[in-house]
VEXBAKE-862793 format. One record per residue (C-alpha): residue in one letter; x, y, z. Coordinates in steps of 0.25 Angstrom, whole numbers, plus 5000, padded with zeros to 4 digits. Example, Ala and Ser with C-alpha at 12.3 -4.5 7.8 and 13.67 -1.06 7.14 Angstrom:
BEGIN
a504949825031
s505549965029
% end
This chain:
BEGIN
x488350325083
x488150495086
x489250555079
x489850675087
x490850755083
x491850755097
x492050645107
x492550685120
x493050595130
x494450595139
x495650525135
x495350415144
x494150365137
x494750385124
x496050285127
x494850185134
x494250175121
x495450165111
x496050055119
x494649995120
x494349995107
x495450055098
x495450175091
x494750115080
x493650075090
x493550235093
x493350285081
x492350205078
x491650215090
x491650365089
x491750355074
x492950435074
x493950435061
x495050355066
x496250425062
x495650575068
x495450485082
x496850415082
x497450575080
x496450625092
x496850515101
x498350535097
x498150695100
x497550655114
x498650575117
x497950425119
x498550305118
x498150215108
x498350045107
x499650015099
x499649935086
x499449775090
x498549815103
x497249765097
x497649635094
x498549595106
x497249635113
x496549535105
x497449425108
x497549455121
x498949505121
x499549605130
x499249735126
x499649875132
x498849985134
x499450105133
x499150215145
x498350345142
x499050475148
x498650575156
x497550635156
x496750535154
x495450615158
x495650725146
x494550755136
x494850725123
x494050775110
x493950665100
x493450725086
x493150685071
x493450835067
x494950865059
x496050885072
x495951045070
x494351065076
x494650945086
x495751025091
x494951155092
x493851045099
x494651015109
x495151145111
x493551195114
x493451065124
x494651105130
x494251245133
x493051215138
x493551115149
x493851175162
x495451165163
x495651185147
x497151205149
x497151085160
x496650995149
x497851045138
x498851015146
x498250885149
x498150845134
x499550885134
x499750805145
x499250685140
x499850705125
x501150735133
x501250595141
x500650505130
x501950555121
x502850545132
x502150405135
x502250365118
x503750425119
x504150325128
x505650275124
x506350165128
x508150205129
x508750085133
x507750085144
x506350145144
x506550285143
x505750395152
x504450435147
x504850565156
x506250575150
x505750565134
x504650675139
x505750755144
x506650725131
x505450775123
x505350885130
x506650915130
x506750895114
x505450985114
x506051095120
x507451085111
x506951065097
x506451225097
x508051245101
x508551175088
x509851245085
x510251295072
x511151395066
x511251465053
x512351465044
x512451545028
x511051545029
x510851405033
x510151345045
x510951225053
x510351135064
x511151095075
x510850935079
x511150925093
x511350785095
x510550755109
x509450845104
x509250775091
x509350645098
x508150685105
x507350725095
x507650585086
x506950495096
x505850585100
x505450635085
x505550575073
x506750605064
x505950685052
x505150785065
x506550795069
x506950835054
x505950955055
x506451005067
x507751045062
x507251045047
x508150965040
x507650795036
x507650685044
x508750645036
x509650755040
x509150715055
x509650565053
x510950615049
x511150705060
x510650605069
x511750495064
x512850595064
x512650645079
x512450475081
x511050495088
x510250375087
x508750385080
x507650285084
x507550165076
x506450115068
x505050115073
x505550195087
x504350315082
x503150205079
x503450135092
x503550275099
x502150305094
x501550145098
x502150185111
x503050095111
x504150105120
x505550125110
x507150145113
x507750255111
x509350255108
x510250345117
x511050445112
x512250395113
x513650455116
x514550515106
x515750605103
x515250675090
x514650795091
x513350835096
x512850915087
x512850925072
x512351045063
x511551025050
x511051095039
x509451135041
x508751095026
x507251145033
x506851035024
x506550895033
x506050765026
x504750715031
x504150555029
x503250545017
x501550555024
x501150405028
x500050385019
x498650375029
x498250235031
x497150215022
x497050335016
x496450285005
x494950235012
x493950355014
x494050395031
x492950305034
x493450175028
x494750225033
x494250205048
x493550095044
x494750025041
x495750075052
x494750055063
x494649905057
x496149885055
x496549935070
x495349845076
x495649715067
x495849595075
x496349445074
x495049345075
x494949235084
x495949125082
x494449045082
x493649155073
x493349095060
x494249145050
x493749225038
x493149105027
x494049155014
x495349115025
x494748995029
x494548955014
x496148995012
x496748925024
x496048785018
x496648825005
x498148845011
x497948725019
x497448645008
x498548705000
x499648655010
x499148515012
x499248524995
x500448574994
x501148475006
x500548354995
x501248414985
x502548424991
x502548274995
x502248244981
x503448314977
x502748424970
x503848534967
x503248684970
x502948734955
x501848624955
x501248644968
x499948724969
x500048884970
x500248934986
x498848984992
x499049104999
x499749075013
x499948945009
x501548935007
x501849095014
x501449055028
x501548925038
x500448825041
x500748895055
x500449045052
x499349025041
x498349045054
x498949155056
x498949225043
x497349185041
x497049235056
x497749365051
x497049375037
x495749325044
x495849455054
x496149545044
x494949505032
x493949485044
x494249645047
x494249685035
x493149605030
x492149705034
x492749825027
x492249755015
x493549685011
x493849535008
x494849425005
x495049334993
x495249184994
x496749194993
x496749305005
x496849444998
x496149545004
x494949624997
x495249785001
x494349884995
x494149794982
x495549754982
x496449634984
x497649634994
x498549524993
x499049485008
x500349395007
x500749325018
x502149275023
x502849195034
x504149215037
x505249105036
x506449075046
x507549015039
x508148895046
x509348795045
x508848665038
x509148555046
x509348435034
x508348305033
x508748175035
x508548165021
x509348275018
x510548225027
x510448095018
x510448175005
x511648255010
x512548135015
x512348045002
x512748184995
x514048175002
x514148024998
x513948064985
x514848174985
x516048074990
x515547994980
x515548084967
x515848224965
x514448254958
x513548224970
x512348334972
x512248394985
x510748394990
x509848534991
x509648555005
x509148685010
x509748755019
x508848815026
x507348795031
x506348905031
x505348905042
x504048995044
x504149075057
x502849145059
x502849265055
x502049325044
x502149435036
x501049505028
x501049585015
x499849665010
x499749684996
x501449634996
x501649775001
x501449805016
x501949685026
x501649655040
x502549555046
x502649495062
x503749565069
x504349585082
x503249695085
x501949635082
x501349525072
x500449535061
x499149515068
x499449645075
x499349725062
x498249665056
x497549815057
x498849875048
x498849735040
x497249775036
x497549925033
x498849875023
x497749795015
x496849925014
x498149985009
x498349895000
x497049884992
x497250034989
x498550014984
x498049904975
x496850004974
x497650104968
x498649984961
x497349944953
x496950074950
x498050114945
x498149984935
x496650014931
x497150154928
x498350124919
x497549994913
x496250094910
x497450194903
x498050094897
x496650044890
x496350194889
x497650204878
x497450074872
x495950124868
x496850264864
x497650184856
x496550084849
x495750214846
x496850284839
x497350164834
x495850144827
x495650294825
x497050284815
x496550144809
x495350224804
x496250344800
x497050244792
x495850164786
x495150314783
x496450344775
x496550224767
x495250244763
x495250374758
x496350334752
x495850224744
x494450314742
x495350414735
x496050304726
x494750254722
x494350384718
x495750424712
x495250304701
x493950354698
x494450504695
x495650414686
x494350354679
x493650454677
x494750554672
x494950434661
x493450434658
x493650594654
x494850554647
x494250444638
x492950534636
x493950664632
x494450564621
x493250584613
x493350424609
x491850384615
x491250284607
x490050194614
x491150104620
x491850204627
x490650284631
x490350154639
x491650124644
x491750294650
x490350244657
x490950124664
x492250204666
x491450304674
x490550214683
x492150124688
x492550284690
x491250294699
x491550154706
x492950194710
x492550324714
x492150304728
x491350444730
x490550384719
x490650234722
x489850154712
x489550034713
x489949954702
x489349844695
x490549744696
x491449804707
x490149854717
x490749974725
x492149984728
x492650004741
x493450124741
x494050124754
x494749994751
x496150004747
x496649974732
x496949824733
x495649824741
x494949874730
x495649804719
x494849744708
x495149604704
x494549514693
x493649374697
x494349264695
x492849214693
% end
């Protein structure tokens, strides 16, 4: 493919070809980095398909296509360069279109109408997208007119109740926390003391899916409407979201995204991947075992170890599970990643675990027959004798219902919900086992690290434990050296004596001579061998060295 700097086209064909083939598809066609063409699109106002679009397309379900506002004919700029140059890009391709300033102000237009179409609120009754486009406006038009006044040199806001009421359910709390410079704390307080109600979990992510919301009246009160407080000029912000997959280089990165956004569910007649076909005979043949075993009266201690999926999930939803681990290997597959025979998943060199669960409802346990028997001799036996044993019947039964939960690396779980089932996060469910083999990337570095340390002191240790042996040994034989020589000097200062005496008759001329060669043989600077004793080993202590008569 040509590579090109620029593509030009209107926002028309742009939202043909991202509902056609998905954003994904676009950069790759284009050969565009995803995340720069997802901030492009979102600057030029396009719609894009919400999470689950994908595959209810591919299973033929209802899907909505969301409408692309006016204009629709406008030229957009798409670019690979950093936001700052395309802007200066578009500014140059603006300028040089005849009606420059038309243009703008049908950009706005269009940036205008998508916000008010993704702001659309539901009170009670679906709300006006014309009202909330007046609210914002109004809002807009106030929040330069926030009142304050000072008081000892401090600065106070003043909360005016339908203002703030306002601003909560068309900002988030902490951009409202910068506004009048205090925390989003501080906010919430003042929010519950003037009794105005804040929008409930996940109101802002269904705001942004275009979704439609509630939004709660104001309601009717006596307190006061307005409250002062304290401005700190300090505001708590939410800790950066690290990026997804930040780890991977940018291409990798795309790779993978553009993979995870397009993954589908294969056909219920596709062939599954061979290492699940291999697993599902072991699971079945597993349960036939373990139904053999139970009729035998085996108790669970000595029946054979669960294979995975075996006992977490019913006979019923183990299709399901296989389809689901099936789609996700048969993805990833090409991206250089496997799965073991016990389905662990093989990311970048490192082993995921994926556990599996179904979910149980608990109901009432209607007794046997048998158990009506047991429990009527019981009372028999009870009339009968005081000591009668009531018999264990349980309570309650536990029945799988179907829905399964998913937990990567027993950290990140995806569960079937009201909103959607797993199948429709299998893009989110591939990208959490990327993240996980990091984590278990960094997890084994950091053991390989502190074991290569730990072996780095224990080869410390050994050397200074050797290096004070030989110090030691070293000692103990200059030691015994110097004793050695300690007896020869003690000869030889007797030798000089027994000369000085002046008694040297033959006898004692040969005794000074054989005096003087033991002298020598103790001596270890001399070391004579002698005829008897050979040479002695100096460094060897005193019992060491001790000389003893044969018993021979």
């Amino acid at each position: 493919m040509t590579e090109y700097s620029d593509i030009e086209m209107t926002r028309k064909q742009l939202y043909d070809e991202i509902w056609e083939i998905s954003v994904a598809g676009v950069a790759k066609k284009y050969n565009l980095p995803y995340t720069l063409l997802m901030k492009q699109i979102k600057d030029a106002g396009i719609p894009i398909p919400p999470s689950g679009y994908w595959t209810k397309l591919n299973f033929n379900k209802t899907v909505t296509k969301l409408a692309l506002p006016e204009p629709a004919n406008e030229i957009v700029l798409i670019s690979r360069t950093l936001p700052s140059v395309h802007k200066k890009k578009l500014q140059s391709l603006t300028n040089k279109n005849s009606g420059g300033a038309k243009m703008e102000a049908g950009i706005a237009k269009a940036s205008s109408a998508l916000e008010t179409h993704a702001l659309t609120v539901e009170d009670g009754v679906p709300f006006p997208s014309t009202t909330m486009k007046d609210d914002t406006s109004e809002v807009s038009q106030t929040i330069d007119l926030l009142e304050t006044y000072e008081q000892s040199g401090q600065v106070y806001n003043i909360y005016d109740r339908e203002l703030l009421y306002n601003e909560i359910w068309l900002d988030p709390v902490t951009e409202i926390a910068k506004r009048y410079a205090v925390s989003d704390v501080a906010i919430r307080k003042v929010c519950q003391s003037l009794d105005i109600p804040m929008p409930p979990v996940g109101y802002w992510a269904k705001l942004r899916a275009g979704k439609a919301v509630t939004r709660t009246p104001l309601p009717i009160t006596n307190k006061p409407t307005k409250k002062t407080g304290v401005r700190t000029g300090t505001y708590s912000t939410p800790p950066l979201e690290k990026e997804t997959l930040s780890f991977l280089n940018e291409e990798d990165r795309s790779v993978v995204l553009s993979i995870a956004t397009q993954i589908r569910l294969p056909d219920e007649i596709a062939k599954m991947h061979p290492t699940i076909i291999a697993h599902r005979k072991a699971v079945i043949e597993w349960k036939k075992k373990q139904k053999e075993q139970e009729s035998r009266g085996y108790n669970r201690r000595g029946m054979d170890t669960p294979l995975f999926l075996a006992d977490t999930v019913s006979e019923e939803a183990l299709p399901r599970v296989l389809h689901i681990f099936d789609a996700l290997i048969k993805a990833m597959e090409p991206l250089e990643c496997s799965l073991t025979s016990d389905l662990k998943f093989i990311v970048n060199r490192e082993t995921v675990s994926v556990s599996v669960t179904e979910a149980k409802d608990e109901i009432k346990h209607i007794p046997t027959k048998e158990e009506n028997i047991k429990l009527l001799k019981y009372e028999e036996d009870k009339r009968r004798h005081s000591w009668a044993s009531k018999p264990k019947i349980r309570k309650y039964e536990y029945v799988y219902n179907g829905r399964i939960t998913v937990s990567v690396n027993s950290s990140k779980s995806f569960r079937d919900c009201k909103s959607y089932v797993i199948e429709d996060r299998l893009g989110d469910l591939m990208i959490s086992l990327y993240e996980a083999s990091d984590i278990l990337r960094q997890e084994r570095e950091a053991r390989e690290e502190a074991e290569r340390k730990r072996q780095e002191e224990e080869r410390r240790k050994e050397n200074c434990r050797q290096r004070v042996n030989e110090e030691v040994d070293k000692t103990l034989m200059l030691g015994n050296l110097s004793e050695d020589y300690d007896v020869a000097c003690k000869i030889r200062r007797y030798i000089a004596a027994v000369e000085a005496s002046g008694n040297l008759d033959p006898k004692t001329l040969e005794w000074i001579e054989w005096a003087k060669t033991k002298a020598d043989w103790y001596d270890p600077t001399i070391a004579r061998e002698d005829e008897f004793f050979g040479k002695r080993d100096h460094q060897r202590n005193a019992d060491q060295k001790k000389l003893e008569r044969k018993l021979w």
